[in-house]
C-alpha positions in Angstrom: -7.3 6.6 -15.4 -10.7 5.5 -14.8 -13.0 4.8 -11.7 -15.8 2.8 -11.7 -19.2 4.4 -10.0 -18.5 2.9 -6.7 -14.6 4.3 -6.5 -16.0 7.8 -7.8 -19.1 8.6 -5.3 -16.5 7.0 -2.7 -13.5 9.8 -3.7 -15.9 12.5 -4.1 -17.4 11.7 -0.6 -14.3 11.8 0.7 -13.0 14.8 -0.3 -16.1 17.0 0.4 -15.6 15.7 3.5 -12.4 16.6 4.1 -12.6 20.3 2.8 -15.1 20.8 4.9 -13.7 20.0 8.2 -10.1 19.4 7.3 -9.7 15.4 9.2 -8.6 12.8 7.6 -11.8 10.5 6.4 -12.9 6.8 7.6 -13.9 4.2 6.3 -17.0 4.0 8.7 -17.8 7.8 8.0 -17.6 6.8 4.1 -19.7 3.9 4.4 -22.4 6.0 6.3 -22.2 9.6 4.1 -21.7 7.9 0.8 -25.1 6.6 0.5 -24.2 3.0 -0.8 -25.3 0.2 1.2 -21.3 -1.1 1.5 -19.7 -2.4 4.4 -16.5 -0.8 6.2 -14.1 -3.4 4.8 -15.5 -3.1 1.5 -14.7 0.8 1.6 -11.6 0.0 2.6 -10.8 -2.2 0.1 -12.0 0.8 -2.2 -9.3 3.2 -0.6 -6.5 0.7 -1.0 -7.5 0.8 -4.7 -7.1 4.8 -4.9 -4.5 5.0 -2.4 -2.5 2.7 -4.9 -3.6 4.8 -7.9 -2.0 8.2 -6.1 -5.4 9.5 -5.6 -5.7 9.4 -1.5 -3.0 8.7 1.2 -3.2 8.0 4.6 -1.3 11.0 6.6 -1.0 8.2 10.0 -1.1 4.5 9.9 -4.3 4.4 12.2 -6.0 8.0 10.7 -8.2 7.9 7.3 -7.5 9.1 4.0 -7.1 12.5 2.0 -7.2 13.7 -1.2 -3.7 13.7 -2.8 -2.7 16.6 -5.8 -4.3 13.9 -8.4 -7.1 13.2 -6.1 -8.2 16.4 -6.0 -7.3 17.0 -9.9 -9.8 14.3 -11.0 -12.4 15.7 -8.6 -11.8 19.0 -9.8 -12.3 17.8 -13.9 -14.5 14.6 -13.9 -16.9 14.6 -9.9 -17.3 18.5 -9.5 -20.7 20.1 -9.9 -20.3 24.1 -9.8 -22.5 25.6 -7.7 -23.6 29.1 -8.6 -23.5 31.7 -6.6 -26.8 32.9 -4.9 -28.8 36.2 -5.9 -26.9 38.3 -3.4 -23.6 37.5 -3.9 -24.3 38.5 -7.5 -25.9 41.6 -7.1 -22.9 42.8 -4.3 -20.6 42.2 -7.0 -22.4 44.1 -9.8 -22.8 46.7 -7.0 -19.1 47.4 -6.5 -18.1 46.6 -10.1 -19.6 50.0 -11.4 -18.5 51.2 -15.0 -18.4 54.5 -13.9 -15.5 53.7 -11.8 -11.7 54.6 -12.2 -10.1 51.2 -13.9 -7.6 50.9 -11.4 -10.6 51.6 -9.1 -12.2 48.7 -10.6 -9.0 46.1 -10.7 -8.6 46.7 -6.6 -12.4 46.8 -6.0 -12.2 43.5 -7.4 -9.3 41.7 -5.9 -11.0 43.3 -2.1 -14.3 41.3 -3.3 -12.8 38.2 -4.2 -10.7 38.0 -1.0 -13.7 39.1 1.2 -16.5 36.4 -0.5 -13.8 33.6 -0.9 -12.2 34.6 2.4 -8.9 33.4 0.7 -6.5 35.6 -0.9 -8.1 37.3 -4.5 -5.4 38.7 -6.7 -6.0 40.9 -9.9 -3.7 41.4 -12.7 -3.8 45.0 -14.3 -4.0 45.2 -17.7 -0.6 45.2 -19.2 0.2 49.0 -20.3 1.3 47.6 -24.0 -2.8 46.2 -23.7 -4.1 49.2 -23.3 -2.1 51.7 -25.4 -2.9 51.9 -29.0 -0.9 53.3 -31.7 -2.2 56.6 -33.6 1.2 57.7 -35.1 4.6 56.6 -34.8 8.2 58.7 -36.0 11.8 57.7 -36.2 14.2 60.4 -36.5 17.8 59.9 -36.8 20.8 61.4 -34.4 24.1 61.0 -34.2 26.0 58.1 -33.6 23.3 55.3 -34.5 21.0 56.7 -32.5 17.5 57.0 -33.1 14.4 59.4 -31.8 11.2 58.0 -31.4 8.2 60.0 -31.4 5.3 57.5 -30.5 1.3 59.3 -30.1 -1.1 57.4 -28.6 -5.2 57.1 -29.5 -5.7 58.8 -25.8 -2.6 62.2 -26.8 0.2 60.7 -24.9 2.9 61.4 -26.4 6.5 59.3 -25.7 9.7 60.3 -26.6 12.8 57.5 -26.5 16.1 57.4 -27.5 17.0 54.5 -28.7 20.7 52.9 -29.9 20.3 50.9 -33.0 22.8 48.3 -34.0 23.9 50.1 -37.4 23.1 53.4 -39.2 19.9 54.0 -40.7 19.3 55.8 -43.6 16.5 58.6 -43.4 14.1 57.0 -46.1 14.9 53.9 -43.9 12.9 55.3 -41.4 10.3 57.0 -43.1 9.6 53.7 -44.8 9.2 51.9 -41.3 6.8 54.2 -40.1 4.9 55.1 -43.0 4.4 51.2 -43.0 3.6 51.1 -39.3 1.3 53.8 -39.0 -0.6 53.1 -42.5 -1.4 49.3 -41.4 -1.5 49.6 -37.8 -2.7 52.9 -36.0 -5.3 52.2 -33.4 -4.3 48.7 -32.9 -2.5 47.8 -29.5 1.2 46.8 -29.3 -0.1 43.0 -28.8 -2.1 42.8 -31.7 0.8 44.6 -34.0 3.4 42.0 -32.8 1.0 39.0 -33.6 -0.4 40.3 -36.7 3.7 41.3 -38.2 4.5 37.6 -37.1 3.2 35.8 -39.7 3.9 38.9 -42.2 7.6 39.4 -41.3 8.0 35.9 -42.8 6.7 36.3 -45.9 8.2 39.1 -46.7 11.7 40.0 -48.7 15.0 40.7 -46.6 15.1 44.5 -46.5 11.4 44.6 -45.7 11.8 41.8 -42.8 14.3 44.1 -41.1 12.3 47.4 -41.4 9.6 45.5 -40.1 11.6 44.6 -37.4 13.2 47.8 -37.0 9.5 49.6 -36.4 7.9 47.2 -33.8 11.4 46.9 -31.7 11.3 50.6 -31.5 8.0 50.9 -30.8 7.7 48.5 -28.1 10.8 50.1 -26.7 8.9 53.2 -26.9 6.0 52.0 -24.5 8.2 50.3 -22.3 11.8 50.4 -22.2 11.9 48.5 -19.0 13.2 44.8 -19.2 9.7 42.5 -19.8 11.0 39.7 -17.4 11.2 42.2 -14.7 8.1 42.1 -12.7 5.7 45.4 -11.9 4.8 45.8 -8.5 1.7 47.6 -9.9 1.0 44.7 -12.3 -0.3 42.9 -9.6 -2.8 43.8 -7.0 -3.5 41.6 -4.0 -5.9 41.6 -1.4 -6.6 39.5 1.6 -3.0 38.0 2.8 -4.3 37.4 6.2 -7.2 35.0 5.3 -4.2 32.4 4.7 -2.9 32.1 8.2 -5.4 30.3 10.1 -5.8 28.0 7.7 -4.1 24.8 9.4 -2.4 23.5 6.3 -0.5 26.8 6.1 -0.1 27.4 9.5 3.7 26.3 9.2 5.8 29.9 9.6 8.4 28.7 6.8 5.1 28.2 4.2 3.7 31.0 5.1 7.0 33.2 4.7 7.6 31.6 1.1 3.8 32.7 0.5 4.0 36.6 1.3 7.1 36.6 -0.4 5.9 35.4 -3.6 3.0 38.2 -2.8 5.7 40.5 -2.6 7.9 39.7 -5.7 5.0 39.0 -7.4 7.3 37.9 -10.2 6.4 34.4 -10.2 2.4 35.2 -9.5 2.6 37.3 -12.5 4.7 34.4 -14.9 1.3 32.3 -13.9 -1.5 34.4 -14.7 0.3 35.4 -18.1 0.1 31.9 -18.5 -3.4 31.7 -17.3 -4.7 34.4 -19.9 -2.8 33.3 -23.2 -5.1 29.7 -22.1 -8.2 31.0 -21.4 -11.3 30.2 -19.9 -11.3 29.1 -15.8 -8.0 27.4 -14.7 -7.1 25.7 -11.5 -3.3 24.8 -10.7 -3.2 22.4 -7.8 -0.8 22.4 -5.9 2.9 21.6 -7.4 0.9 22.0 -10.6 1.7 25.6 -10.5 5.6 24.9 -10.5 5.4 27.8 -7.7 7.7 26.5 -5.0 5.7 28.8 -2.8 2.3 27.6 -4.0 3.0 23.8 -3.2 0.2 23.3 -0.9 -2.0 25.7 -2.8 -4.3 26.1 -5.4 -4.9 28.7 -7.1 -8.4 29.0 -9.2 -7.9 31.9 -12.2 -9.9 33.4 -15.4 -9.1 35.9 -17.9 -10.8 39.7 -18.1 -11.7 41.4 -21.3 -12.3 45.2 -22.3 -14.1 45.2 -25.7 -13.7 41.4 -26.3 -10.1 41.6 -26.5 -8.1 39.9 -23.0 -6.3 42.0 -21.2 -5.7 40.3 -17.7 -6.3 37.8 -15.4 -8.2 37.4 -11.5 -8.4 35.2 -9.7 -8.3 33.6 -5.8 -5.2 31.9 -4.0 -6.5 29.1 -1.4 -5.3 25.7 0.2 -5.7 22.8 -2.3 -8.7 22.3 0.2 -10.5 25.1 -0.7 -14.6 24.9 -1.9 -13.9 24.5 -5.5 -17.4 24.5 -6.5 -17.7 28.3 -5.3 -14.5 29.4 -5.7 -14.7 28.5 -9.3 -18.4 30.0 -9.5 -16.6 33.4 -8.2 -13.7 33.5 -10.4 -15.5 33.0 -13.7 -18.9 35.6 -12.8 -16.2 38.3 -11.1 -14.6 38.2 -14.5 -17.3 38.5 -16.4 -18.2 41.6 -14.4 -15.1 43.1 -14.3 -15.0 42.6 -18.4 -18.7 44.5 -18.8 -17.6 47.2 -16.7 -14.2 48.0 -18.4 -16.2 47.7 -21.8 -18.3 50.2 -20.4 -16.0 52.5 -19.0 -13.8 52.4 -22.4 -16.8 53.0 -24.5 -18.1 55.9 -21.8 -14.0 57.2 -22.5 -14.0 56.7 -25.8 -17.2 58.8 -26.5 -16.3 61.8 -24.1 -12.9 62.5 -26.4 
């Protein structure tokens, strides 16, 4: 879909507009704040153009325009210029994101400072525990009636002990083969990184091996966490800044509002898009119905992935009305997570060094 010049300085001067002071936009006020010598009529002409192309609509039949969901998705990836943030925003962030902090210190520090700058809602997802645990040495011992005892060490000296039930008997050499495997190949690597790296591996290799390849990571994943994976953590997700959303007009309504604090509080569906938002990387905006979050429909939400040593382990970001300042929010999102990464690098390196 493209614009000409005209049609683009035209919908970007609209919708600046309107996230600024929320009206619906003019043609008069567009001729005057666009800086193109056009007449009213000819703007209008202009808005007919991206009203038909789904990029405006007209909310009365006497009122201006506004930026629809692919209005504001073309502003957002072809008219936006991010603005950086300025020298004191900056240095309160680095501030409060201190590597000599507790992590979970750290992960609500930083959903309070996104809430507080945007003044929107900032939400953090913790690193997942599979991210953080790495493997030092792994047993399978076998009981009684196919079940299976699994002695899992991690690199910090947790040790977890599950029983597991295993679909048929296993011999002993079985599971001495598994885990001699397991530990020799993947000791100090996280459960993420062992199930992509075995991927591609399990399908090369011969029958019997496949299954004692699959028989070590589906015990070890059930020994960090035996809880069902599609059932959301409410510690997964930490959010800050509720509040901010109810004066905003275009979620004033109480039956938006109550789908919105509900999702805060299930999380489940908050979590499903910030997963999403990490395996993608880099800054990503949903917009509106773009999220496929029924409670997210008339809101955007602006998100970036977190790193400790390189490697991602989460995702931040802030939860706004689609007319939110995208130029700073974005600005926010991607320097808070660059922070945030730097100072769990630091603190893990600090950890590491002290053992």
């Amino acid at each position: 879909m493209t614009l000409n010049v005209r049609a683009e300085i035209l919908l970007k001067t609209l919708i600046e507009r309107y996230i600024a002071d929320g009206q619906p936009v003019g043609s008069r006020t567009l001729a005057r704040q666009a800086g193109l010598e056009l007449s009213s009529a000819t703007v209008r002409n202009v808005m007919a153009d991206l009203e038909e192309m789904g990029m405006v609509r007209a909310p009365h039949t006497s009122a201006g325009r506004v930026p629809t969901e692919l209005g504001y998705r073309v502003f957002v990836d072809t008219l936006l210029k991010i603005k950086p943030l300025n020298t004191s925003e900056v240095q309160k962030l680095e501030h409060e994101l201190l590597s000599n902090q507790d992590p979970q210190q750290l992960i609500e520090n930083t959903s309070q400072l996104l809430s507080e700058i945007c003044k929107l809602t900032g939400i953090v997802m913790a690193p997942r525990r599979e991210e953080q645990l790495a493997f030092r040495h792994i047993d399978f011992v076998s009981l009684s009636d196919r079940r299976i005892l699994v002695i899992l060490v991690t690199q910090n000296g947790q040790v977890h002990n599950r029983i597991l039930q295993a679909e048929r008997e296993y011999s002993s050499s079985e599971l001495t083969q598994a885990a001699n495997y397991f530990n020799e190949t993947y000791s100090g690597s996280s459960m993420t990184d062992v199930r992509r790296a075995l991927l591609h591996e399990i399908q090369q290799d011969s029958e019997d091996m496949q299954r004692i390849m699959k028989l070590a990571v589906s015990m070890a994943r059930a020994a960090i966490d035996p809880d069902d994976e599609t059932k959301a953590k409410t510690d997964d997700l930490v959010v800050s800044g509720e509040s901010n959303l109810i004066d905003i007009p275009e979620l004033g309504d109480m039956r938006k509002l109550r789908k919105l604090f509900d999702a805060f509080t299930t999380k489940r569906d908050l979590l499903q898009l910030l997963d999403q938002s990490m395996r993608a990387g880099g800054v990503k905006i949903f917009i509106g119905s773009e999220s496929g979050c029924e409670a997210l429909a008339d809101c955007s939400l602006v998100t970036a992935p977190y790193t400790v040593d390189g490697r991602i382990v989460g995702t931040l970001g802030v939860i706004g009305p689609t007319r939110m300042a995208y130029e700073q929010v974005i600005s926010m999102v991607d320097i808070t997570a660059r922070l945030l990464s730097s100072a769990l690098s630091a603190g893990n390196r600090l950890e590491s060094s002290g053992r």
